[in-house]
C-alpha positions in Angstrom: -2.3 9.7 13.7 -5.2 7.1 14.2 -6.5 5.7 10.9 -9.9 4.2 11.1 -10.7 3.4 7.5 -8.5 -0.1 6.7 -9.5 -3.4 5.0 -7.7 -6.7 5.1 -8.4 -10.0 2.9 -7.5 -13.2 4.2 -6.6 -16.2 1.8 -8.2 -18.8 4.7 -11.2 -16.6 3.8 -11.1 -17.9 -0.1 -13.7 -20.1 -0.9 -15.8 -19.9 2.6 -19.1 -18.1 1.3 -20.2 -20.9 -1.1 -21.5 -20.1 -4.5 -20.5 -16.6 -3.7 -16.3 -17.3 -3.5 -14.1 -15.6 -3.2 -12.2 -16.8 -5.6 -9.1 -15.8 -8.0 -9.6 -16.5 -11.8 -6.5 -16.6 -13.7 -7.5 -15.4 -17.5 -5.6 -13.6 -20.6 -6.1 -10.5 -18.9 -4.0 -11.9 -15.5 -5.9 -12.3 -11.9 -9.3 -11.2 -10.9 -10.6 -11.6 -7.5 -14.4 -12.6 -8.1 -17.1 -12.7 -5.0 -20.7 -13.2 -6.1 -20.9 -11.0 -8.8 -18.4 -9.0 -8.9 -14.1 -9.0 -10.7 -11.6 -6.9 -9.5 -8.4 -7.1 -10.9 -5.3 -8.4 -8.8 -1.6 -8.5 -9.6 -0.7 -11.5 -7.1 -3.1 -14.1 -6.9 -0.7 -15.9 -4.1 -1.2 -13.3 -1.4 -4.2 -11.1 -0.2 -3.4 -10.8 3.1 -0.7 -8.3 4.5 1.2 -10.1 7.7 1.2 -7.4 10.7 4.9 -7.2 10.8 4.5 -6.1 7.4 1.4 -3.9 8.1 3.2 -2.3 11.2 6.5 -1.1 8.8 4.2 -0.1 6.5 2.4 2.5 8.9 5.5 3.6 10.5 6.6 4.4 7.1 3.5 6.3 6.6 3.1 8.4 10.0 0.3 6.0 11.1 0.3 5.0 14.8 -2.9 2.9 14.9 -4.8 1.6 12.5 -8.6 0.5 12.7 -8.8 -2.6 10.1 -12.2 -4.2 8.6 -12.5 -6.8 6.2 -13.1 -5.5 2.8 -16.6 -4.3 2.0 -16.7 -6.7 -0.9 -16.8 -9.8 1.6 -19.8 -8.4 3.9 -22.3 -10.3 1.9 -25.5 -8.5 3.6 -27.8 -10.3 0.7 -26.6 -14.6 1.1 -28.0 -16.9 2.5 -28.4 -16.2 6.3 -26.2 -19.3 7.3 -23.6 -18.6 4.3 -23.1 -15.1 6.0 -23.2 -15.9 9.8 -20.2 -18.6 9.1 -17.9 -16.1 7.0 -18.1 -13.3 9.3 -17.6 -15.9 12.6 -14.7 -17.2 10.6 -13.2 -13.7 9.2 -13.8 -12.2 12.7 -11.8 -15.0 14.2 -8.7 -13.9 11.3 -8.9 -10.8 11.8 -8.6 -10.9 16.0 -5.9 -12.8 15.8 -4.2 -10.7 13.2 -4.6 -7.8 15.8 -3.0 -9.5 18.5 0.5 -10.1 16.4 0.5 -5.6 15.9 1.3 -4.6 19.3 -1.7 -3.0 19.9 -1.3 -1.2 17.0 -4.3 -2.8 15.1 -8.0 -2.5 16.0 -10.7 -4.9 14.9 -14.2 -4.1 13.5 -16.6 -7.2 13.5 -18.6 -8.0 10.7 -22.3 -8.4 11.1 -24.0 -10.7 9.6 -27.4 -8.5 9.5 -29.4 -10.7 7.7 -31.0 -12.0 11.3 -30.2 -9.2 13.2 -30.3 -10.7 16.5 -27.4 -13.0 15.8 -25.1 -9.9 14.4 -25.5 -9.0 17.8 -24.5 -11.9 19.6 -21.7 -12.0 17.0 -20.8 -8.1 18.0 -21.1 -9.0 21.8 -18.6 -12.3 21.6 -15.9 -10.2 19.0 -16.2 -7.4 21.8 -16.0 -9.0 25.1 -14.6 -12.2 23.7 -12.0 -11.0 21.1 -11.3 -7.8 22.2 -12.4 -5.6 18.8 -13.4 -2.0 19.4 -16.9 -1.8 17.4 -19.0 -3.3 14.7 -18.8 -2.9 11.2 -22.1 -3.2 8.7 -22.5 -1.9 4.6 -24.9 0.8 4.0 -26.8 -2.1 1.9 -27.6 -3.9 5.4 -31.1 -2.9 4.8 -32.8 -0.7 2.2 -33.3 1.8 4.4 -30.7 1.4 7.6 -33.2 3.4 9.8 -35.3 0.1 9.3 -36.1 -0.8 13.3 -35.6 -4.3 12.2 -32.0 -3.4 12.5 -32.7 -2.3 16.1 -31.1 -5.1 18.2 -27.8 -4.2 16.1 -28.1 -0.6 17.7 -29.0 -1.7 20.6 -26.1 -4.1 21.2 -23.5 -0.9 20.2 -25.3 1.1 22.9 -25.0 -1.5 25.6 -21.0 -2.3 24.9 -20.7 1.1 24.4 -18.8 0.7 20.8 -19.4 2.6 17.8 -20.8 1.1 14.5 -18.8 2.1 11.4 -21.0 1.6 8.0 -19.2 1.3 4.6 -20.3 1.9 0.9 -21.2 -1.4 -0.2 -21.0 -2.8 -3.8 -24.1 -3.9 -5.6 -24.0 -7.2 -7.2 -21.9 -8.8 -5.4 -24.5 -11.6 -3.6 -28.0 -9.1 -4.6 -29.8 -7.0 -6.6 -27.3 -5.7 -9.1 -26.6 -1.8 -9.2 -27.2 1.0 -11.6 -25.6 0.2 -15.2 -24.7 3.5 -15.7 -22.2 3.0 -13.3 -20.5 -0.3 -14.8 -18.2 1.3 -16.7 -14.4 2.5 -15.8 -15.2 0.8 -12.5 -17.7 3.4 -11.5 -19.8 1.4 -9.2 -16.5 1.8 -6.9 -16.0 5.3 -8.0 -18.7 7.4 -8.1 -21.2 4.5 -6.4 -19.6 4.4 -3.5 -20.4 7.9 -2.3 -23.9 8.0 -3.7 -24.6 4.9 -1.2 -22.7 6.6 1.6 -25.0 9.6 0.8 -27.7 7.2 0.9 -26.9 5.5 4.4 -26.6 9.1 6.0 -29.7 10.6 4.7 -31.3 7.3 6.5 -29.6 8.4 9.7 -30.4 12.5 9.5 -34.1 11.7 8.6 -35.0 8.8 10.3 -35.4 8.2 13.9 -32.3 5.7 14.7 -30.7 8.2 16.8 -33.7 9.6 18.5 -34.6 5.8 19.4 -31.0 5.0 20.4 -29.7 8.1 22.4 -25.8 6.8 23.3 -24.9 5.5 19.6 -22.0 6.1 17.5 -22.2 5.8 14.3 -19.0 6.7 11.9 -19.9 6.9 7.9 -16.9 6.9 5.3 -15.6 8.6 2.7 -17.4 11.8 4.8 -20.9 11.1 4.3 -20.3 10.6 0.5 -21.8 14.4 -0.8 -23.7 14.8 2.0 -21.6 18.1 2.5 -22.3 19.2 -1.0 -26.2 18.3 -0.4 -26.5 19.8 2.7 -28.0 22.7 1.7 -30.7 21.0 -0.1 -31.8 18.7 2.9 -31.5 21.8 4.8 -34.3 23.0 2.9 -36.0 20.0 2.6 -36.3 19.7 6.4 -38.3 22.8 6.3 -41.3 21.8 3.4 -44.3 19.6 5.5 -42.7 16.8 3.4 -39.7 16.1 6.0 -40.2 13.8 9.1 -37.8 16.1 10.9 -37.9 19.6 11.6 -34.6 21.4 10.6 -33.7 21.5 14.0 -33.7 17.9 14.5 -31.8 17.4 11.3 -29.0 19.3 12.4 -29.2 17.5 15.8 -28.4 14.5 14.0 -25.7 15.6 11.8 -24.0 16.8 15.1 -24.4 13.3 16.0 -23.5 11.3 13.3 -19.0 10.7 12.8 -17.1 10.9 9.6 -14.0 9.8 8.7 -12.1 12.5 6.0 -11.0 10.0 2.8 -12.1 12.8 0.4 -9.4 12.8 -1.9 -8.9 17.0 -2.5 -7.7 19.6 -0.5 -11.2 21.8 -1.5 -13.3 18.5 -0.6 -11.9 18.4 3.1 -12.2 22.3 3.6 -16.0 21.9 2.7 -16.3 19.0 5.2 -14.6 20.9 7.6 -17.2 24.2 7.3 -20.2 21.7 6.7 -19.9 18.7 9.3 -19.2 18.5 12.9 -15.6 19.2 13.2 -15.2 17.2 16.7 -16.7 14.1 14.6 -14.3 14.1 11.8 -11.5 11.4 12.0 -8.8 10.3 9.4 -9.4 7.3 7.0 -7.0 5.9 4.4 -8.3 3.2 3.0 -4.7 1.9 3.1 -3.3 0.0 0.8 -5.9 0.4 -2.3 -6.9 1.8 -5.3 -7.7 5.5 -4.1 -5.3 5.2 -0.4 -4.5 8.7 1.1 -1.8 9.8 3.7 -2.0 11.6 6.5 -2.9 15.4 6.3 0.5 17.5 5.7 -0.5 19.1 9.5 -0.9 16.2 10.8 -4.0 17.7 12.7 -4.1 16.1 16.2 -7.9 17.0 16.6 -8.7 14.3 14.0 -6.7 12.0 16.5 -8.1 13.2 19.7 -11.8 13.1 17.9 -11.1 9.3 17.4 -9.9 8.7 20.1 -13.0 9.3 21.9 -14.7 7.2 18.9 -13.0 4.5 19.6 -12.9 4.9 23.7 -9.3 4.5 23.8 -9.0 6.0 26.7 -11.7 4.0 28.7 -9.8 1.2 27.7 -5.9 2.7 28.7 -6.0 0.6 31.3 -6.6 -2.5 29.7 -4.0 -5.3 29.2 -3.0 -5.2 25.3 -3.4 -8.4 23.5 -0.4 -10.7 23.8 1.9 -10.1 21.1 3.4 -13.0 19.2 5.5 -13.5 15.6 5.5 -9.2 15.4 8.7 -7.8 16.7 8.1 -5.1 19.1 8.6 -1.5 18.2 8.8 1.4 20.5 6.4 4.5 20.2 7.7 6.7 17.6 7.4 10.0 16.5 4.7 10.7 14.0 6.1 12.1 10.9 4.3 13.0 7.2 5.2 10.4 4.4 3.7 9.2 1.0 1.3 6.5 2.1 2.6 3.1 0.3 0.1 1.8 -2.6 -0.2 -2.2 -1.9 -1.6 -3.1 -4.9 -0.7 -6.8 -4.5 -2.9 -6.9 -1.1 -5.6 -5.1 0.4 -7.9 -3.2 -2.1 -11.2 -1.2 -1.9 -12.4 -1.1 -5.5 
């Protein structure tokens, strides 16, 4: 099984946006993690990071063979200063390649984009793909307003010319911008139920705008399945036909056919109406391992979900390649892929 849905925090990383942290904040109540605007609770304040030989024993545990990692979509900080941003994703791209090269190949990298001048994410994207060896690029759906903004374009364009896929997460609001619906403060349901309304949000960009009309060869992956865009589909369905929609239903559904997802739904029913409802050959498996709402593997083990990211991720274009050199991480022999309870880290990586 390939997991493509992972986050990592870095303790070198505490500090390094400014104003905006991160930072722990030891209180009554125990640690919080605060960045810009937002707390999440922590149980050990002395650790956020999970070493890879640790990692790696956790996914064999787990069934996982490779894991795709990102840092966590708290730290993407798509609204700070322009200079604050470019210098924490330059610096947490550096952490996380090198924590990559100590899994055995086991551990992909996504590189953060600093979007806010999108011609530098995309000299960023180029150096952390040719330089650093990471396997696509990795933006929040609060990038823009509206991610089918062409300002945006020479992002696209640099994942068409490497040929890597762009993975967009949920993002958080508040954190270093406008703060989010109040509604959704309480029992943590910005992280909740906000999360899948923006992914919602980010996709309808994607079926109704012209991105992938103006970008032919891109990949872009969505997670948490789109968010309810399998619930709504339907509606836009019937949107697309009214004069008010700027595509024809046709085009909409040949964007949802190009569009990936990965399948952290949470519910049996959930994934069966993905499965009816989105492109099955576009559906890969995401954990979010380690946090709050981590899933394991499917009880079948379904290789298509593998297969299907393999060709997300063009493993096999890159078979031939010479892994990264491994260092401190002992080296562990292909195993067989068995079904387990996925581990909940709560001391380390979380997703609120």
């Amino acid at each position: 099984m390939i997991d493509v849905h992972a986050h990592l925090f870095f303790d070198e990383l505490m500090g390094e946006a400014g104003t905006y942290g991160p930072a722990i904040q030891t209180g009554p109540s125990g640690h919080r993690l605060v960045t810009g605007g937002m707390e999440w609770p922590v149980s050990d304040p002395s650790l956020l990071a999970a070493s890879p030989a640790s990692r790696l024993d956790a996914l064999d545990d787990a069934g996982i063979e490779m894991q795709v990692v990102s840092i966590s979509p708290l730290w993407l900080f798509h609204h700070a200063p322009p200079e604050v941003a470019e210098r924490f994703a330059g610096l947490a791209n550096n952490l996380l390649s090198s924590w990559c090269s100590r899994t055995d190949g086991r551990g992909l990298g996504l590189a953060q984009l600093p979007t806010q001048r999108p011609e530098a994410a995309a000299e960023e994207l180029h150096r952390c793909v040719k330089d650093l060896g990471m396997v696509g690029g990795y933006m929040g759906s609060d990038a823009r307003p509206h991610l089918d903004n062409e300002a945006l374009d020479p992002v696209y364009q640099a994942c068409q010319d490497l040929d890597v896929p762009l993975f967009v997460h949920s993002a958080m609001p508040g954190i270093d911008g406008p703060p989010g619906d109040p509604r959704l403060d309480r029992w943590t349901g910005q992280a909740v139920i906000g999360y899948p309304l923006e992914d919602t949000i980010a996709a309808s960009s994607f079926l109704l705008g012209s991105v992938l009309d103006r970008f032919p060869r891109l990949d872009v992956c969505l997670s948490h399945a789109g968010g309810g865009l399998a619930m709504l589909w339907g509606r836009l369905s019937a949107f697309a036909r009214t004069a008010r929609s700027p595509v024809t239903e046709a085009r909409l559904n040949e964007h949802l056919q190009r569009l990936w997802f990965d399948v952290h739904v949470h519910s049996d029913e959930a994934d069966a109406l993905v499965r009816r409802t989105l492109p099955t050959d576009h559906l890969v498996f995401g954990s979010n391992f380690g946090g709050w709402d981590s899933e394991r593997p499917p009880n079948h083990l379904d290789p298509a979900l593998t297969s299907n990211a393999r060709r997300l991720l063009r493993l096999d274009r890159a078979a031939g390649a010479t892994p990264p050199a491994s260092s401190s991480a002992k080296h562990r022999p292909p195993h067989p892929m068995s079904v387990q309870s996925l581990p909940i880290i709560t001391t380390q990586e979380v997703e609120p």
